[in-house]
C-alpha positions, 0 to 999 in steps of 0.5 A, a space after each residue: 691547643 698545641 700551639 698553646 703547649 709550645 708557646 707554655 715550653 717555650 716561654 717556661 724555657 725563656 724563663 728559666 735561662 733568664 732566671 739563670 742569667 739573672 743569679 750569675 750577673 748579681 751572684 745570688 750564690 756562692 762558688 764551690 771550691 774543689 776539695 781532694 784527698 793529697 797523697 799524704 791522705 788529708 782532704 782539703 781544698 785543691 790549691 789556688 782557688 778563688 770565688 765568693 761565698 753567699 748567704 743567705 737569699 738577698 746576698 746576706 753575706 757576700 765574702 771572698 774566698 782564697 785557697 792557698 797553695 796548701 789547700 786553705 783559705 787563708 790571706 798568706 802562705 804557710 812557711 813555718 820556720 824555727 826562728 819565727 813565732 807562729 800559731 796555727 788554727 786548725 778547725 772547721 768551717 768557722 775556722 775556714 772563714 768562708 762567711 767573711 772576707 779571707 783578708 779580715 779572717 781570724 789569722 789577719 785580725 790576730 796579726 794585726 793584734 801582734 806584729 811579727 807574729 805569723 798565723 796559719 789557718 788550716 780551716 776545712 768545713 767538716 774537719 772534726 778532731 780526727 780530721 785535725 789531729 791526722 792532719 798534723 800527724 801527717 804535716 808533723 815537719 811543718 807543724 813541728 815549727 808552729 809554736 802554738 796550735 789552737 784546735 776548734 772542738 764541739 763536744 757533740 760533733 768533733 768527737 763521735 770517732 776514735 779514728 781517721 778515715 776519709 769521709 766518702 759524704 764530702 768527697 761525693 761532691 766531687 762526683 761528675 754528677 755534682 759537677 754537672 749541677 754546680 754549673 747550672 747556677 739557678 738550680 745551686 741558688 734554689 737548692 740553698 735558698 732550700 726550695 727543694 726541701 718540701 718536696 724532698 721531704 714529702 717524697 721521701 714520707 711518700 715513698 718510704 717503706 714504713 711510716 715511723 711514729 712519734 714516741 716519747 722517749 722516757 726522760 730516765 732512758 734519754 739521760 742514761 743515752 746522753 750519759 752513754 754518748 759522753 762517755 764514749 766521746 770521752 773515749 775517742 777523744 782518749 783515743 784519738 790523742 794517743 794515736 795521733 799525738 798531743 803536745 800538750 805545751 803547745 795544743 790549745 783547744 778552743 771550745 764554748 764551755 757553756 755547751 761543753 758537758 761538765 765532765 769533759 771539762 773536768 777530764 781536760 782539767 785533770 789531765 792537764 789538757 789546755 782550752 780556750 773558753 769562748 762561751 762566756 765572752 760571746 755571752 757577755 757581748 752586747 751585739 750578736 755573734 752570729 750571723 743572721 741566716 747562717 749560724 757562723 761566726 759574724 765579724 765581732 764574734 772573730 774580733 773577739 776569738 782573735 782578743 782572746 787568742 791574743 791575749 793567750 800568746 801576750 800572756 806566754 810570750 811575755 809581749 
């Protein structure tokens, strides 16, 4: 019986190191970049780094990633000056491109579209608007420079905070325990194949303290909360607008008005705010725009951001 449990220890240890072995030869899973907090308060990625995003559990989406010296994924550096034209996009993980290859990202198809145009990717995953409107603020002397900002908003995410604050959540990542976790690589690979997410969740109903049971809530109380939260996104975007700044000649704001309430809509209309709607042309798109184990943008959904950014600038410009 013992020799039988050593040979069970020792063949399940053989086992896992060469499950181990086998997701670093064919890279099942994707590097982590590390993120920081600079001295100006912005968290971004540490600067020159590079590696590879995977999706899916068959490496559904292999891509190369590259931070630059300002901390983005982006194919050039940012050096902005006053006798070029630029436009900068500001955004979240859809703006930071892990999903696809960081030379064929937004910014390079754009580029390919206008020669002699400079674009600048500030993508960061979890950037909300207060993230994005703290991070100009802060960089206002290279901002200053960019001719056009274009600022990927989600009503029901990037506004749920009237102010900017470092998100403790993200940063926790960073904690030498997390460290320590990323390095093994079989562990990274079942946790985003979401292996562990049965079990996380029959232990946390195991050992909660109380059960909560399902109720109905009355469709009058969920549309009086829904009413609620619109309004008072409406008012951290008021607020996040004033306290950090707005140029309203040069912001454009890139948004799916098809799931965009009608009244923050019409609130941008009437005070003049500028947008770009997406919503309609990825609609009419007869090949899907997403990926498919992964939500984001595929490679059609940014050629067709990047036709109609174009053709905002064509259209300003005069090109």
């Amino acid at each position: 019986m013992k020799k039988l449990v050593l040979k069970i220890l020792l063949y399940s240890v053989l086992l896992v190191i060469s499950l181990e072995v086998l997701v670093r030869v064919f890279h099942l899973t994707k590097d982590y970049p590390v993120r920081y907090v600079d001295t100006y308060g912005v968290e971004k990625w540490m600067p020159n780094q590079s590696g590879f995003s995977v999706t899916g559990n068959r490496r559904q989406n292999f891509s190369e990633y590259h931070i630059n010296t300002s901390g983005y994924n982006s194919y050039r550096e940012f050096n902005p000056t006053q006798d070029k034209v630029e436009l900068a996009l500001v955004g979240d993980s859809f703006i930071e491109g892990f999903h696809q290859n960081y030379y064929n990202s937004i910014g390079a198809k754009i580029e390919n579209q206008l020669k002699g145009i400079e674009v600048y990717e500030y993508g960061y995953a979890g950037y909300d608007l207060a993230d994005q409107l703290h991070l100009i603020k802060q960089y206002k002397a290279q901002f200053d420079f960019i001719d056009y900002v274009f600022l990927g908003i989600k009503f029901e995410n990037d506004l749920t905070r009237g102010e900017y604050h470092v998100v403790q959540d993200r940063m926790i990542f960073e904690s030498p325990a997390y460290k320590a976790l990323r390095q093994i690589k079989l562990v990274v690979y079942l946790q985003h194949i979401g292996f562990f997410d049965v079990p996380r969740a029959f232990a946390q109903n195991l050992f909660s303290e109380e059960q909560q049971s399902v109720s109905l809530i009355h469709p009058d109380k969920e549309k009086k909360r829904y009413n609620e939260l619109e309004t008072e996104y409406i008012a951290n975007f008021e607020s996040l607008v004033t306290n950090y700044g707005y140029d309203k000649n040069r912001f454009v704001l890139l948004l799916d008005a098809s799931i965009t309430p009608p009244t923050f809509l019409n609130y941008l209309d009437i005070h003049k705010f500028k947008f770009i709607d997406f919503g309609e042309a990825f609609k009419k798109s007869k090949t899907p725009t997403t990926l498919i184990y992964d939500k984001h943008w595929n490679n059609n959904a940014r050629n067709i951001i990047s036709k109609l950014i174009s053709n905002y600038i064509i259209k300003h410009e005069q090109l």
